[in-house]
C-alpha positions as CSV (number, residue, x, y, z in Angstrom):
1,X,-30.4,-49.7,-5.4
2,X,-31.2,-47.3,-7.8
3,X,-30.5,-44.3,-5.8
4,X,-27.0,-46.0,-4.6
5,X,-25.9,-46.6,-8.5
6,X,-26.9,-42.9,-9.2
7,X,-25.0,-40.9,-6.1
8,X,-21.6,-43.5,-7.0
9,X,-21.7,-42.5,-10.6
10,X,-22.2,-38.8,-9.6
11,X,-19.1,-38.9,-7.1
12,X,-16.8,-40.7,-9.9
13,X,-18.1,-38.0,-12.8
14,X,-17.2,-35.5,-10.0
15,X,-13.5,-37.0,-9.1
16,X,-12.9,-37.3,-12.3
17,X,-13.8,-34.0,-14.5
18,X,-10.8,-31.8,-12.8
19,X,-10.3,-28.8,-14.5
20,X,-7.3,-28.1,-15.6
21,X,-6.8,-24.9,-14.0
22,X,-7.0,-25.8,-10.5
23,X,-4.4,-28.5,-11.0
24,X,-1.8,-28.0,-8.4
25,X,1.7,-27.7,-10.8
26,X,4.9,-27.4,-10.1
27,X,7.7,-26.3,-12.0
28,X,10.2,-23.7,-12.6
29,X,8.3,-21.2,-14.2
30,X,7.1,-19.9,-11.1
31,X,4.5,-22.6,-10.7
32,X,3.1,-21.7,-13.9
33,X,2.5,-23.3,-17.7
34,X,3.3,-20.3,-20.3
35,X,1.5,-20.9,-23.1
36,X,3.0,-20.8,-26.6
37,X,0.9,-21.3,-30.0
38,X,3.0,-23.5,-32.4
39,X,3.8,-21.5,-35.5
40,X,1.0,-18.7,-34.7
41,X,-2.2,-20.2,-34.6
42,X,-1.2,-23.8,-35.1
43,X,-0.8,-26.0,-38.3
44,X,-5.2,-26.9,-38.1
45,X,-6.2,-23.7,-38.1
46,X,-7.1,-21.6,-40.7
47,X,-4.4,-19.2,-40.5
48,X,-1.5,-19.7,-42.3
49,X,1.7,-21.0,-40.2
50,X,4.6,-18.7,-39.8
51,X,2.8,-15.6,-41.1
52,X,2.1,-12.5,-39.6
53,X,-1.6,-12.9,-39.4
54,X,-1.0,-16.1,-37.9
55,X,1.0,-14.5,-34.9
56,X,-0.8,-11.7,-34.6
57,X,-3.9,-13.5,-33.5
58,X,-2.1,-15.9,-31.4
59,X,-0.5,-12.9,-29.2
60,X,-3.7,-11.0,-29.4
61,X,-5.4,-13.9,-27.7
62,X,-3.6,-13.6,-24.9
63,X,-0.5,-15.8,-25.3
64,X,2.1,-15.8,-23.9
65,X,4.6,-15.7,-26.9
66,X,4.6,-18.1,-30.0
67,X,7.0,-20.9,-31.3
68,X,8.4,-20.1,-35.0
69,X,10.5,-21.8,-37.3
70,X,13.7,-19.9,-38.4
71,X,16.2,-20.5,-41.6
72,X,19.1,-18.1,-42.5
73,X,19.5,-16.8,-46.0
74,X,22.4,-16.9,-48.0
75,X,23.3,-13.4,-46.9
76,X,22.1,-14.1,-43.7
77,X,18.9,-13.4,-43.4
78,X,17.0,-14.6,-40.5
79,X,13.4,-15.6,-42.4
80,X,10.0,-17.4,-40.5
81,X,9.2,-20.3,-42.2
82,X,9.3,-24.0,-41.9
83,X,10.4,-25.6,-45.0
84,X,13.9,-25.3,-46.2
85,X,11.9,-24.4,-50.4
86,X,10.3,-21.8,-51.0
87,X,8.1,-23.8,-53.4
88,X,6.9,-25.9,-50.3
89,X,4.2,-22.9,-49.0
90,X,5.1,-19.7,-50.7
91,X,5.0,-18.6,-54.3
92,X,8.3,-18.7,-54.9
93,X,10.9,-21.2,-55.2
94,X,14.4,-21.8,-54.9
95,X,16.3,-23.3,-51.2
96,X,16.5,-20.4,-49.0
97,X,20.3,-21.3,-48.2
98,X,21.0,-20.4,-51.5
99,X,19.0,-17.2,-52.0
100,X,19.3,-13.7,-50.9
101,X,16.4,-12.1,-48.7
102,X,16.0,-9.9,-52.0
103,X,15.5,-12.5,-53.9
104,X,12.8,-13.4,-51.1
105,X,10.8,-10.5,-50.0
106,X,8.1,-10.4,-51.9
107,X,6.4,-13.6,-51.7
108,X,3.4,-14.5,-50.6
109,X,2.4,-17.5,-48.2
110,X,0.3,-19.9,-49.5
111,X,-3.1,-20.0,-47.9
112,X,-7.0,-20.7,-48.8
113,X,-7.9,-17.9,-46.5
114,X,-5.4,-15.2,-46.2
115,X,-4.2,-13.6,-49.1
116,X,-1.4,-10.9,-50.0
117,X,0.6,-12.3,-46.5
118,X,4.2,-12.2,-47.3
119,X,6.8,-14.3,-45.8
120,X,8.6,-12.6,-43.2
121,X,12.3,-12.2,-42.3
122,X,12.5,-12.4,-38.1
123,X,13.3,-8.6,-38.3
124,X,10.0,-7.4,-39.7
125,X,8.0,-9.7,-37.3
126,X,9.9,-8.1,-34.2
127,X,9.6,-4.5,-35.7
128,X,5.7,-4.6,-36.3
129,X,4.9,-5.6,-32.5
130,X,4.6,-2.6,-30.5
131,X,6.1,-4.1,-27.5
132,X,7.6,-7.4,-28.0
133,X,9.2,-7.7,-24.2
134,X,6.0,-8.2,-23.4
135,X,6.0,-11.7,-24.7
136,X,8.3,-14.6,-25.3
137,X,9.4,-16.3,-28.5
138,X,10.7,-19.5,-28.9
139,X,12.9,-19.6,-32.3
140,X,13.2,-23.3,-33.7
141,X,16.2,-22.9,-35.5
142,X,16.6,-24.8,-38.7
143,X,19.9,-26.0,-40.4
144,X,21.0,-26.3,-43.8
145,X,24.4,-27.2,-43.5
146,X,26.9,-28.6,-40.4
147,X,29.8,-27.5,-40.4
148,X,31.9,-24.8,-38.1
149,X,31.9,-22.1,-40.2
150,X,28.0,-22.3,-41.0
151,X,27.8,-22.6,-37.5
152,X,29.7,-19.7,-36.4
153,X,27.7,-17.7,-39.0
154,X,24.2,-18.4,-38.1
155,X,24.9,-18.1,-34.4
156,X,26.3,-14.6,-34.9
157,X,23.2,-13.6,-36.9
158,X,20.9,-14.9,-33.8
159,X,23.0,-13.0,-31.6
160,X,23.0,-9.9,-33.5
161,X,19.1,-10.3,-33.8
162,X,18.8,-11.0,-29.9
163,X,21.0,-8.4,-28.9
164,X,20.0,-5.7,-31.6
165,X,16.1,-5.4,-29.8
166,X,17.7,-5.9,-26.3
167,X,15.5,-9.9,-26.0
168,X,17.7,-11.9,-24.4
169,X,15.1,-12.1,-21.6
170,X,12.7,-12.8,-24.5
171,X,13.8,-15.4,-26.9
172,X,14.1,-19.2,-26.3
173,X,16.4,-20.7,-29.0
174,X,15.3,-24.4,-30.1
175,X,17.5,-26.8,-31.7
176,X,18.1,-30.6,-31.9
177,X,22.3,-30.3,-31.8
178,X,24.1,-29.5,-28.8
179,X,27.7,-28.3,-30.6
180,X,25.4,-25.8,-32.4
181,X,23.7,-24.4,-29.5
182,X,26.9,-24.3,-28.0
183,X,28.4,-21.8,-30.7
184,X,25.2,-19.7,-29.8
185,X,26.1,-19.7,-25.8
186,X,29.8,-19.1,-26.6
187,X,28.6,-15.7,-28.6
188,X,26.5,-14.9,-25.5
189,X,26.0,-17.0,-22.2
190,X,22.9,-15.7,-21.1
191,X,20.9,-16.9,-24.0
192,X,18.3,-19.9,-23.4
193,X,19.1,-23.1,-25.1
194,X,16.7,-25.7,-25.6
195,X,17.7,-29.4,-27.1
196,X,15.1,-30.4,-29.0
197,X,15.3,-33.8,-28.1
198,X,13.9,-37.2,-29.4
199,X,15.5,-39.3,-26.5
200,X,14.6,-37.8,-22.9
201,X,17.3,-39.6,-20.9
202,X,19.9,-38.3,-23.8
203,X,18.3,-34.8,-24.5
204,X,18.6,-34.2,-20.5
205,X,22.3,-35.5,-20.8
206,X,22.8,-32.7,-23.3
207,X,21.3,-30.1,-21.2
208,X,23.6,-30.8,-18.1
209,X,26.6,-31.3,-20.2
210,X,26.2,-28.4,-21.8
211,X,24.5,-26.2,-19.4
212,X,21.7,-25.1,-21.2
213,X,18.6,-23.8,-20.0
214,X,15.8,-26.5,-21.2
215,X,14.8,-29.2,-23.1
216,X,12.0,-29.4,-25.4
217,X,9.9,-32.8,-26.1
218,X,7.3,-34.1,-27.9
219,X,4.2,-34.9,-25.4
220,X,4.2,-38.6,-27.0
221,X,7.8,-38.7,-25.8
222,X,7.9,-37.2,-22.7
223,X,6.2,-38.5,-19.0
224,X,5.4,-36.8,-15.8
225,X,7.9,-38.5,-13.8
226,X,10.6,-37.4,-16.8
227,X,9.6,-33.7,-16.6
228,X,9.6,-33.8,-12.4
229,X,13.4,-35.3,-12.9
230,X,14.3,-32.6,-15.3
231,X,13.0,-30.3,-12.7
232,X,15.4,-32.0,-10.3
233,X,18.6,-30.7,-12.3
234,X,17.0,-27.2,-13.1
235,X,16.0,-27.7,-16.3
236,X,12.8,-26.2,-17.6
237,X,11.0,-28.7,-20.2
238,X,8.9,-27.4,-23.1
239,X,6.4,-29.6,-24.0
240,X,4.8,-29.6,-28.2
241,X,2.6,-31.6,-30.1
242,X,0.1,-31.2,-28.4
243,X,-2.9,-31.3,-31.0
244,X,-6.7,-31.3,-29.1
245,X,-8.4,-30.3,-26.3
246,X,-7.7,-34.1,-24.5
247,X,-3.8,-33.7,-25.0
248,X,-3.5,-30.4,-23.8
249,X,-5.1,-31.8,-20.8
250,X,-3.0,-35.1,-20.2
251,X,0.2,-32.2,-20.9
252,X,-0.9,-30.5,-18.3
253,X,-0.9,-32.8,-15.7
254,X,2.9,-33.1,-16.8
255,X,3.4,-30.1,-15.2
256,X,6.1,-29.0,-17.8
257,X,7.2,-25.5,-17.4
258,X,6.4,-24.3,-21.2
259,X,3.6,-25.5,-23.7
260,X,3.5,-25.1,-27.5
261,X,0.1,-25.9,-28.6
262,X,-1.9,-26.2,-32.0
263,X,-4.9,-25.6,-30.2
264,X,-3.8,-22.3,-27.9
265,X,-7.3,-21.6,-27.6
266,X,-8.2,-23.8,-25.2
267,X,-4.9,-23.6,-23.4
268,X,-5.4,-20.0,-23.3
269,X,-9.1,-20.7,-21.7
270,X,-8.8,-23.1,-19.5
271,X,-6.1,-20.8,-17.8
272,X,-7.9,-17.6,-18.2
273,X,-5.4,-16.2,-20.1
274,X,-8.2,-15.6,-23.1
275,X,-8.5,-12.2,-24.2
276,X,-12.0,-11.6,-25.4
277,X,-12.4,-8.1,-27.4
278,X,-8.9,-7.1,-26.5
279,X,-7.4,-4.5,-29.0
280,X,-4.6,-5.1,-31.3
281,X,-1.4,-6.6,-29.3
282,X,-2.6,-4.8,-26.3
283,X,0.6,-2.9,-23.6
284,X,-0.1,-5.6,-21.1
285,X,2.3,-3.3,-18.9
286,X,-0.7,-0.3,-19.0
């Protein structure tokens, strides 16, 4: 009796510790998961969010690219951060809407750990990596105001950005308003538009409507048989919010085509992505 208790709980630990990186997926990303950090490293970690040390240790890693937050500056000024103040994690202060990026280029994110790391305009991140077409960025584009000509403004600044470092192929523009991200595609077609949705059944709406490229949606939010449909209609899904090890797991088994993850290490891992004593944002292309 004994023996009979001990080989059934062997076969059920067995059937039931799959590893995440022989799951059979399916998606549009050729079968694959590209994995994103959220912010860099990811808001538990103890690198700062948005800042350069942040990223470059996500990327070194092994990423695939990295999520960031983006807000324009009065003279428009694409700048990485996440709150609309400067006060809120930098030692300045003022709305950014308001300010000019000299007014802005000189302070330092807040952190317990990493000192002297100043906030960055999306220029200067693109412009320190040595070859940014190696990865993807996903640019989760804040607003300040909502109205045409604010739209028409800050679409022509991502534009310019995208365009100026040749990324189209590169960048995945997040946002929660489809008119906006339809400014964006009437500047340049190609580009790929996410709606950040709260709503899957509306968000996917959006997508077909619009023609966009994605949606992106909380992992709380979001099912298997939701991402499948979205497949269905050739839309890519981003999943985020994914915090631990278990629901970067039960994402997974979503089989979205894109993950943004506060815990890329595992992600990274279980994929074998990981880079261990890699150099500094290594040529993947060498």
């Amino acid at each position: 009796m004994l023996r009979f208790i001990f080989i059934f709980f062997v076969i059920i630990t067995v059937s039931c510790s799959k590893d995440p990186a022989t799951f059979h997926l399916e998606n549009l990303n050729n079968n694959e998961i590209g994995c994103f950090g959220h912010a860099g490293m990811g808001f538990y970690s103890p690198y700062p969010v948005n800042s350069w040390p942040g990223f470059e240790s996500c990327l070194n890693r092994g990423a695939d690219g990295t999520e960031m937050d983006i807000h324009m500056t009065k003279d428009s000024v694409l700048v990485i951060t996440h709150s609309s103040n400067l006060q809120d994690n930098t030692s300045c202060s003022g709305a950014i809407k308001d300010l000019n990026w000299a007014d802005m280029n000189n302070c330092e994110v807040q952190s317990n750990f990493f000192k002297n790391s100043k906030l960055l305009s999306l220029d200067e991140f693109i412009e320190k990596i040595p070859h940014p077409k190696n990865y993807t960025f996903t640019w989760d584009i804040k607003l300040s105001d909502f109205n045409t000509e604010y739209y028409g403004v800050y679409a022509r600044a991502i534009v310019n950005t995208i365009n100026k470092y040749d990324l189209n192929e590169h960048v995945f523009i997040e946002n929660p308003f489809a008119d906006f991200l339809q400014v964006i595609k009437d500047k340049e077609n190609n580009t790929h538009l996410f709606v950040l949705a709260e709503d899957f059944e509306e968000g996917l709406q959006q997508v077909k409507q619009h023609d966009f490229f994605g949606l992106s949606m909380h992992t709380n939010k979001v099912t298997a048989e939701q991402v499948e449909q979205a497949h269905s209609n050739n839309v890519r899904v981003t999943i985020y919010g994914v915090l631990t090890e278990k629901e970067n797991y039960a994402a997974v088994e979503k089989c979205p085509d894109f993950m943004q993850t506060d815990d890329i290490n595992y992600l990274l891992k279980i994929f074998q992505k990981y880079n261990s004593g890699k150099g500094f944002l290594y040529d993947v292309t060498k």
